[in-house]
C-alpha positions as CSV (number, residue, x, y, z in Angstrom):
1,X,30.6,-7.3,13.4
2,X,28.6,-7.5,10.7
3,X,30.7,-11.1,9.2
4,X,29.4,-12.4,5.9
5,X,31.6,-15.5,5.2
6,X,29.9,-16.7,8.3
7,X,26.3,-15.5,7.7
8,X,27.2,-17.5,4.1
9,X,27.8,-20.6,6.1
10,X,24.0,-20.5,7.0
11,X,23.1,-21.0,3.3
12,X,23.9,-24.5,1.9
13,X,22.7,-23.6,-1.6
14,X,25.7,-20.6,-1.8
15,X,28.1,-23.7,-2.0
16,X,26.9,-25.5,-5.2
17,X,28.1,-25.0,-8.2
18,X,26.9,-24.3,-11.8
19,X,28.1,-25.3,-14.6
20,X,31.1,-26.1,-13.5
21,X,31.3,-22.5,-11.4
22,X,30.8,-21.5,-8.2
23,X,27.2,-20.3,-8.2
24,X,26.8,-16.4,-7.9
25,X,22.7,-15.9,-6.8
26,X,21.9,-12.2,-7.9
27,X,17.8,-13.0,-8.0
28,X,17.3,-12.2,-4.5
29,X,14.3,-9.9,-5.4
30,X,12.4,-12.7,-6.8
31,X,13.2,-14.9,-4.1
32,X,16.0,-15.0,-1.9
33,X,17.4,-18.6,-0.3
34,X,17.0,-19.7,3.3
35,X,18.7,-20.3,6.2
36,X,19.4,-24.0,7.7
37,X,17.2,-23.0,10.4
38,X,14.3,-21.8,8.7
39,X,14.1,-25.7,6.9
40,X,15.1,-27.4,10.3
41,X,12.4,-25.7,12.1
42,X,10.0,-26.7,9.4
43,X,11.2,-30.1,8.8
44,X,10.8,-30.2,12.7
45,X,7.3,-28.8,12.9
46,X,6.2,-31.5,10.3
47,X,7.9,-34.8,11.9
48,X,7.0,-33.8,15.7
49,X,4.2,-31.3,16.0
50,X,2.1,-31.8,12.9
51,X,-1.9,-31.6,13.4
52,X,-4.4,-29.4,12.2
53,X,-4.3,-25.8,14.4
54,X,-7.3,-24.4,16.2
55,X,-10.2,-26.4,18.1
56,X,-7.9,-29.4,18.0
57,X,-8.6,-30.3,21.9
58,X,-5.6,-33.0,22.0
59,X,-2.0,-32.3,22.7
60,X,-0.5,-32.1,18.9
61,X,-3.5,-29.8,17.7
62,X,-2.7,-27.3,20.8
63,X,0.8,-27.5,20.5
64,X,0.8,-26.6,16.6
65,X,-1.9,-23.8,17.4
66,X,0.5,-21.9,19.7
67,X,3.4,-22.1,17.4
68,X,1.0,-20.7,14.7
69,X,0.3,-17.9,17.0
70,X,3.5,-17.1,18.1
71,X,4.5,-17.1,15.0
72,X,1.6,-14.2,14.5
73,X,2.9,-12.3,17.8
74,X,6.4,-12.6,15.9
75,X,5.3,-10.9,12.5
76,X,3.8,-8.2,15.4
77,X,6.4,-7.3,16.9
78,X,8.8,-7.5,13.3
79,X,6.5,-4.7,12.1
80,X,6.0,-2.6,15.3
81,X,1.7,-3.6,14.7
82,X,-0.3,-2.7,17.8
83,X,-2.2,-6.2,18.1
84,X,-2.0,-9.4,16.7
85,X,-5.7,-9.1,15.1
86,X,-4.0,-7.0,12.9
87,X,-1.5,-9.5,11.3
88,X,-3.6,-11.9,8.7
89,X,-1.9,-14.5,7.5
90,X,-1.9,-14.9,3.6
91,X,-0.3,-16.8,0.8
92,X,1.9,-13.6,-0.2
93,X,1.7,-10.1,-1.0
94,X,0.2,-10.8,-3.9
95,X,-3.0,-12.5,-2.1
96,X,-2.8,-9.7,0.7
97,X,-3.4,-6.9,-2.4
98,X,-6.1,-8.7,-4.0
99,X,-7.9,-8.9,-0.5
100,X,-7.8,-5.5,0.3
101,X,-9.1,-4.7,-3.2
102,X,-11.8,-7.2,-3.3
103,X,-12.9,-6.3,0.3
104,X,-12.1,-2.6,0.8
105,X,-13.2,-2.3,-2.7
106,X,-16.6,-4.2,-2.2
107,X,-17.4,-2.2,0.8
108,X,-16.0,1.6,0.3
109,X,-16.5,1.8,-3.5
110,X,-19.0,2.2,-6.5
111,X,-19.0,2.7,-10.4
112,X,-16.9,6.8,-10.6
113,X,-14.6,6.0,-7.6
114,X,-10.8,6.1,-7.7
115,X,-7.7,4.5,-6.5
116,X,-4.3,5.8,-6.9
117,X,-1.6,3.7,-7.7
118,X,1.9,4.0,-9.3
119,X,3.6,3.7,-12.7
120,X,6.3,1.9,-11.1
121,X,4.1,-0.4,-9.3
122,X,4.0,-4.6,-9.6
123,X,1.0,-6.3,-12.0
124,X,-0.2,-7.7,-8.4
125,X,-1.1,-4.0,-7.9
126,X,-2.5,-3.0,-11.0
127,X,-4.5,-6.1,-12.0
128,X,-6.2,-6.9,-9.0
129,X,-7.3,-3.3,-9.3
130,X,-8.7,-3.6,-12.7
131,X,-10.5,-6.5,-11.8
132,X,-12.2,-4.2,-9.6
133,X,-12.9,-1.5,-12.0
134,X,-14.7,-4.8,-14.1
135,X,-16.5,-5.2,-11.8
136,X,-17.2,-2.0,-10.2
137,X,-16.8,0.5,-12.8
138,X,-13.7,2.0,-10.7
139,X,-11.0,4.1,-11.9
140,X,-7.5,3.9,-11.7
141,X,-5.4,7.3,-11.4
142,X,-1.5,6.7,-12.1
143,X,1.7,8.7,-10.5
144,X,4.1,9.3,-13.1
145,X,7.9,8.4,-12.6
146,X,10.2,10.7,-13.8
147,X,13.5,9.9,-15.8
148,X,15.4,9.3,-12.3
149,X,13.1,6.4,-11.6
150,X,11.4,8.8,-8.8
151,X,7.7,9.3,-8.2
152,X,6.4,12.9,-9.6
153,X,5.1,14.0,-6.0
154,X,4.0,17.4,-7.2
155,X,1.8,15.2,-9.5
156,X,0.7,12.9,-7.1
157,X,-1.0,15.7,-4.8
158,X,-2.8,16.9,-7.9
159,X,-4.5,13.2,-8.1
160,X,-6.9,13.7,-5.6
161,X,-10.4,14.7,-5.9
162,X,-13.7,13.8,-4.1
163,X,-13.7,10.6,-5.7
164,X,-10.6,9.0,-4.5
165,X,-11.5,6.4,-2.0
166,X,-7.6,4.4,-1.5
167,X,-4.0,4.8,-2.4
168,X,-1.8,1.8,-2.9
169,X,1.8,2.1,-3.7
170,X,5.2,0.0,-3.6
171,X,7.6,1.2,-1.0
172,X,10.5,-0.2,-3.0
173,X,10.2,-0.5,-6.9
174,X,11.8,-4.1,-8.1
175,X,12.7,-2.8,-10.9
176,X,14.4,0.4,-10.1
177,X,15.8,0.0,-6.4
178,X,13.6,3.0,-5.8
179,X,12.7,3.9,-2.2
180,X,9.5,5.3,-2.2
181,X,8.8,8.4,0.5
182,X,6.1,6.4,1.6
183,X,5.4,8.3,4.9
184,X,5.1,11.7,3.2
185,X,2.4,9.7,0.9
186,X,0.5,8.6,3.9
187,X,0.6,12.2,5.2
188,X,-1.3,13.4,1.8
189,X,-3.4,10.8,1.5
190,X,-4.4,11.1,5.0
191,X,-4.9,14.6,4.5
192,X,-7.5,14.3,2.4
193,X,-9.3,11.2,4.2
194,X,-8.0,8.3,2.3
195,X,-6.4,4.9,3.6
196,X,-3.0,3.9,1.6
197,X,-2.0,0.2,1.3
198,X,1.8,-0.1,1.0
199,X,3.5,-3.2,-0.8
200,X,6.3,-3.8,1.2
201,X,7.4,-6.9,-0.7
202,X,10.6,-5.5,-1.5
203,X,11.4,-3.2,1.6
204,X,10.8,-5.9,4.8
205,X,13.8,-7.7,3.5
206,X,15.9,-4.8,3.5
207,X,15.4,-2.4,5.9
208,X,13.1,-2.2,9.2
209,X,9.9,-1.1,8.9
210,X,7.8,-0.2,11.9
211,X,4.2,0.6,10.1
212,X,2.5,2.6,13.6
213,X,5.9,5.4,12.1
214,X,4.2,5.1,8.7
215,X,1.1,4.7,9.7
216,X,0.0,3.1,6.9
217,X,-3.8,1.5,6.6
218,X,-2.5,-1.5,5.0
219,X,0.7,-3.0,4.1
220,X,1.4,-6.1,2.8
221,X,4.6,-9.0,2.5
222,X,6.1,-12.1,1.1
223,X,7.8,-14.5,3.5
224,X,10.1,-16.2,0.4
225,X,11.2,-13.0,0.1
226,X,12.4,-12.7,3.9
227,X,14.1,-15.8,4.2
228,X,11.2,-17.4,4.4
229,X,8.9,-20.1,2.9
230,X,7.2,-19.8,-0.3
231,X,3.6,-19.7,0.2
232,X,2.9,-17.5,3.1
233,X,2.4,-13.2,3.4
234,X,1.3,-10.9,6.2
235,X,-1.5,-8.2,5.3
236,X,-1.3,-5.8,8.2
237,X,-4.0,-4.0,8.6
238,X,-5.2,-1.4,11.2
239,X,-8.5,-2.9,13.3
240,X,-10.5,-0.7,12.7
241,X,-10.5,-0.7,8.8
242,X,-10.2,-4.6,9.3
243,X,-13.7,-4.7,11.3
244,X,-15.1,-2.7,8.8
245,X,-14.3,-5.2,5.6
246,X,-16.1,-7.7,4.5
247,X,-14.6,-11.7,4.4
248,X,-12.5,-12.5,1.4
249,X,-13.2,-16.1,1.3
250,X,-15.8,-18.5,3.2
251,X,-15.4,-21.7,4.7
252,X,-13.7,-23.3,7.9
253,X,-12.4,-21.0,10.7
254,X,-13.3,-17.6,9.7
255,X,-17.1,-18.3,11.0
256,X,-18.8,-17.3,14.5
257,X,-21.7,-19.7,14.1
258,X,-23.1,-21.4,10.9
259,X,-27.2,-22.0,10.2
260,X,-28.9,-22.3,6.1
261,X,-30.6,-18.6,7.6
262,X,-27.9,-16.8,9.0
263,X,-24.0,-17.0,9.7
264,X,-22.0,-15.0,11.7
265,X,-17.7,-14.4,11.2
266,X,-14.9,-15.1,13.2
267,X,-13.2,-11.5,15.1
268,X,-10.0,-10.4,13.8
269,X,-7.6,-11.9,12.4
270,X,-9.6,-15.4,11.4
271,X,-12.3,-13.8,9.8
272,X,-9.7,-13.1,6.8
273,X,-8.2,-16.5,7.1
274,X,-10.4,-19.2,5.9
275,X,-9.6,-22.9,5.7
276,X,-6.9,-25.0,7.2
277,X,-3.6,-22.0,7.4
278,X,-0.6,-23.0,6.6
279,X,1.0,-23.6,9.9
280,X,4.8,-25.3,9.5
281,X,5.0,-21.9,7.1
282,X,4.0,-19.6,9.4
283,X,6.8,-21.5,12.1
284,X,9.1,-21.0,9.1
285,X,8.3,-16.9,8.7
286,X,8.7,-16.3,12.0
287,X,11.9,-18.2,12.6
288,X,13.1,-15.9,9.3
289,X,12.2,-13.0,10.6
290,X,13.5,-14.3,14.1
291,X,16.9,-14.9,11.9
292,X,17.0,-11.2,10.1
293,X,16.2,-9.6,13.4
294,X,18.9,-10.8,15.2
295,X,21.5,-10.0,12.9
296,X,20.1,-6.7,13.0
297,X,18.6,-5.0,9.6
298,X,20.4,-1.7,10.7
299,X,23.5,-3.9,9.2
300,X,22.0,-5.8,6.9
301,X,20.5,-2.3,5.3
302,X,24.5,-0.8,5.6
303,X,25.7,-4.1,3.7
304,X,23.1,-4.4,1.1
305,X,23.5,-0.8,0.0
306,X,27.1,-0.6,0.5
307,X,27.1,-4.0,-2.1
308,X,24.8,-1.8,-4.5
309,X,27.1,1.4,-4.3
310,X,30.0,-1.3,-4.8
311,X,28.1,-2.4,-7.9
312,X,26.8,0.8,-9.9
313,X,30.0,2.7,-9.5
314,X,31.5,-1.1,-11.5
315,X,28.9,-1.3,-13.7
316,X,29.3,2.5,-14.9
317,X,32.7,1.7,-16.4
318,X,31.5,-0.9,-19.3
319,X,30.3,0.9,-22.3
320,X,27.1,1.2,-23.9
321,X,26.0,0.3,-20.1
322,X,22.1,1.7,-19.3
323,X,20.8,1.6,-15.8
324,X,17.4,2.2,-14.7
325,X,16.4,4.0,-11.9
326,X,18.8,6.6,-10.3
327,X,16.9,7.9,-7.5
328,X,19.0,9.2,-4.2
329,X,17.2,6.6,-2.2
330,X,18.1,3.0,-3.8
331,X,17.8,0.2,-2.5
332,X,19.5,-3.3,-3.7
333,X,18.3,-3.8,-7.0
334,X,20.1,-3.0,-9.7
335,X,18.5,-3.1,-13.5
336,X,20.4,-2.5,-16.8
337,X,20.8,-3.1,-20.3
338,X,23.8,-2.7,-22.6
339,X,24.3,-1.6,-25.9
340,X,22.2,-3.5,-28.2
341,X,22.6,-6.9,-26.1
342,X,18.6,-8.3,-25.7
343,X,18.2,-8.9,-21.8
344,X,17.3,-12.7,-22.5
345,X,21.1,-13.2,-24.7
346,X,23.0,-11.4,-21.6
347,X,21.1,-13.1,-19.0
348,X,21.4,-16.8,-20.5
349,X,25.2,-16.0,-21.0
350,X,25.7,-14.6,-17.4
351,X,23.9,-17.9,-16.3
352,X,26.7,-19.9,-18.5
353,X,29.0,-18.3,-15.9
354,X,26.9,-19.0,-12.9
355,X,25.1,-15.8,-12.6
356,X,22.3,-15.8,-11.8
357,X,20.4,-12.8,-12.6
358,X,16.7,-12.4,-13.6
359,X,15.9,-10.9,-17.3
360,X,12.1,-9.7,-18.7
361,X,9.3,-7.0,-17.5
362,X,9.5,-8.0,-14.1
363,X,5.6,-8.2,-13.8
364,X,5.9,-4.1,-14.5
365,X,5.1,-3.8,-18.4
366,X,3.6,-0.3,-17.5
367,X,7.4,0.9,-16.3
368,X,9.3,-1.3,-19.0
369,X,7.0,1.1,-21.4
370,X,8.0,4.3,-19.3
371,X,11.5,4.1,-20.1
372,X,10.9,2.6,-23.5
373,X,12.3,-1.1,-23.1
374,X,11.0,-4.3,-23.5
375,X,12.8,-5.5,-20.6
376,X,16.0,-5.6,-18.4
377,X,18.4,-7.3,-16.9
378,X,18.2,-6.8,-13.3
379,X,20.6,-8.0,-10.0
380,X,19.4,-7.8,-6.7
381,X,21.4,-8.5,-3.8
382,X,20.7,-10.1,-0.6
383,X,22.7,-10.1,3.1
384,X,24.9,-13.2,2.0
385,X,25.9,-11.7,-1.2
386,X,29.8,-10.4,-1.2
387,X,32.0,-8.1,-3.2
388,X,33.9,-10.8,-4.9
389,X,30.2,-11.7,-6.2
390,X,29.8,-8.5,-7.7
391,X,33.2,-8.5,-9.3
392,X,32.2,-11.5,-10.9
393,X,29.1,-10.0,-12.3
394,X,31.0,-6.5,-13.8
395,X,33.5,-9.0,-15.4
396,X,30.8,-11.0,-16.8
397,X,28.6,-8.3,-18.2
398,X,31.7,-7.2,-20.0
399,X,32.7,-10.5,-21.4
400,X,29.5,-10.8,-22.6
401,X,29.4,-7.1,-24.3
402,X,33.0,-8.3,-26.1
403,X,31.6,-11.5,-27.6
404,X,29.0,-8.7,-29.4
C-alpha cells in the first residue's frame, strides 16, 4: 500500500510552517526535499568515513572509495546500464549536457554539422549547444511543438540530412508535463546513424527508466531532483561512444601516466571525472535512489499522475484559467496562467498562503515565446505531495483571481 502520510513522515521540512500556514511545497521540479536518510547517511559519511577516495592506501581512504563505487554500481542498476564505466559522475544534468557537447562535439563535428534538439527543451540544452556552434560553426535544427504541448514527429523525421551528427532531447518537458516518445526518437535517429542524448532530469524522478529499452547513447540526471543532494548527476553513456570522446576536464584522477611529453587518461569512467569527486554526495544519490526504488516508482508514477489528474480537472473550474501543455502523456507538472494575473503577482500571493510554486521562463524562453507568454506559473508535484495539498492550491488560485 502505497501510504503517503507515512512516506510524509520521512520529510521533516513538510512539517514547518509559513507564514503562519502549514507549508504546501509544489516546486518539486526545481528541486524536490529529501528524506531523513539521505542527510543521515551523509552526515554519517562525513563524521566516520571522511578521506579522500581512490589511491588512498589506509583504512578511511579505502573505505570511502567503495562506498563511492557502490554508490556507482547503485546508479547502474537504477538505470538498467550494462557496466559501471558507463555511469560518470557529474555535478548535474546540466554538467552531463555540456560534456557530451564539448566532447562529442570536439571529436564528431565541424563548421556545417547539425544537432537536433527541441523547442521545448531546457537553456542547459540549447546554450551549451550554441557554445558549440561559436566555436565550431555548428548548426542547430529545432522540433516544433504543437499547440498540445507535443513534439511535431512528422517534422522531426524531416530534420535529418547528411549533416546531422547528434540528437538531444528532454524526455519530460518542465514546463509542460510533456512525456516525450523518446524511444520512437531513438529508433529514427538511429535509423539514420545518429547517437541521441536524452535529458532525463525530469523523468528519473517519476517513472523508471531502464536506458538498454531506450537505448539511448547518452542520458543524463540531477540527484537534487531524485531525492538527492545538490551537486551531483549521472551521464550515462554507452562505452563504446565513451572510449571514443575526448576528456572534458584535466587534472587529478582522470590520468593513466603524466610526463611534460606525453600523458596518457584514466579507462572509463575516471577519464570523465577529474579532480577530487564528490563522494558523501554520491553516498547520498545512491541511498536516494536506494529510497525511490524500494517504494517502488510503479507507485510512485500511479500517485504522481493520479495527483496531476486530481489537479487539472480542479484547476479547469476557475475562470480565465490557461494551462500549457495538454499532451495524452503528462507527467506531474502542471503550468498555468489566469486571466490577466502576471505569474510573479499570483505566485508571491500563493506564497502568502504557503504555496509554494515556482513562477518565470523556467530556463525555456524559446517555449514561453511558442505559446506567446512571458512566463507561467507552474506546480509540480512530488511522491509526498497529497490531495488535501492540491485543494489548497485550486482554492488559492481562486482567491487570488477574486482579489483581481
Amino acid at each position: 500500500m502505497y501510504d503517503v502520510d507515512e512516506i510524509r513522515k520521512d520529510f521533516p521540512i513538510l512539517g514547518r510552517k509559513v507564514y503562519g500556514r502549514p507549508l504546501v511545497y509544489l516546486d518539486n521540479a526545481a528541486t524536490v526535499q529529501k528524506p531523513r536518510s539521505v542527510v543521515e547517511a551523509m552526515s554519517d559519511e562525513y563524521y566516520n568515513v571522511n578521506a579522500n577516495v581512490h589511491r588512498g592506501v589506509h583504512f578511511l581512504s579505502q573505505q570511502a572509495t567503495e562506498l563511492h563505487e557502490a554508490a556507482r554500481e547503485t546508479v547502474r542498476r537504477f538505470l538498467n546500464a550494462r557496466s559501471t564505466a558507463e555511469v560518470i559522475f557529474t555535478r548535474g544534468t546540466t554538467e552531463s549536457i555540456n560534456l557530451v557537447a564539448a566532447c562529442f562535439g570536439e571529436a564528431f563535428m565541424r563548421e556545417g554539422d547539425e544537432v537536433i534538439v527541441s523547442e521545448m527543451e531546457h537553456h542547459a540544452n540549447i546554450v551549451s549547444w550554441q557554445l558549440l556552434q561559436a566555436r565550431k560553426g555548428i548548426k542547430i535544427r529545432v522540433i516544433p511543438v504543437d499547440g498540445r504541448g507535443e513534439l511535431r514527429m512528422d517534422e522531426f523525421e524531416r530534420l535529418f540530412n547528411e549533416h546531422t551528427r547528434i540528437v538531444s532531447v528532454t524526455h519530460v518537458s518542465n514546463v509542460l508535463g510533456t512525456v516525450n516518445p523518446v524511444r520512437r526518437i531513438v529508433e529514427v535517429a538511429h535509423a539514420h546513424g545518429v547517437p541521441v542524448l536524452i535529458d532525463g532530469a525530469q523523468s528519473t524522478p517519476h517513472f523508471s527508466v531502464d536506458v538498454q529499452a531506450l537505448d539511448c547513447d547518452f542520458f543524463a540526471f540531477s540527484g537534487h531532483k531524485v531525492y538527492g543532494p545538490t551537486g551531483i548527476g549521472v551521464l550515462y553513456g554507452k562505452e563504446n561512444w565513451l572510449d571514443r570522446l575526448p576528456p572534458y576536464m584535466g587534472g587529478g584522477e582522470m590520468i593513466g601516466h603524466v610526463s611534460f611529453e606525453h600523458t596518457t587518461f584514466a579507462e572509463l569512467p575516471l577519464k570523465f571525472e577529474a579532480g577530487t569527486p564528490d563522494y558523501v554526495a554520491s553516498t547520498g544519490l545512491a541511498r536516494a535512489l536506494d529510497y525511490v526504488s524500494h517504494l517502488g516508482l510503479d507507485a510512485i508514477q500511479s500517485h504522481e499522475r493520479g495527483l496531476t489528474r486530481y489537479a487539472l480537472d480542479g484547476l479547469r473550474q476557475i475562470s480565465g484559467m490557461r494551462i500549457l501543455g495538454e499532451a495524452d502523456d503528462h507527467d506531474a507538472v502542471v503550468s498555468f496562467l489566469v486571466g490577466h494575473i502576471h505569474h510573479l503577482d499570483m505566485g508571491t500571493l500563493l506564497d502568502r498562503l504557503g504555496i509554494a510554486v515556482r513562477t518565470g521562463h523556467h530556463c525555456a524562453e524559446p517555449l514561453m515565446r511558442r505559446f506567446g507568454v512571458e512566463g507561467t506559473v507552474r506546480a509540480s508535484f512530488a511522491l509526498y505531495n497529497t490531495r488535501q495539498e492540491v485543494d489548497t492550491l485550486v482554492a488559492g488560485i481562486a482567491r487570488v483571481a477574486q482579489m483581481f
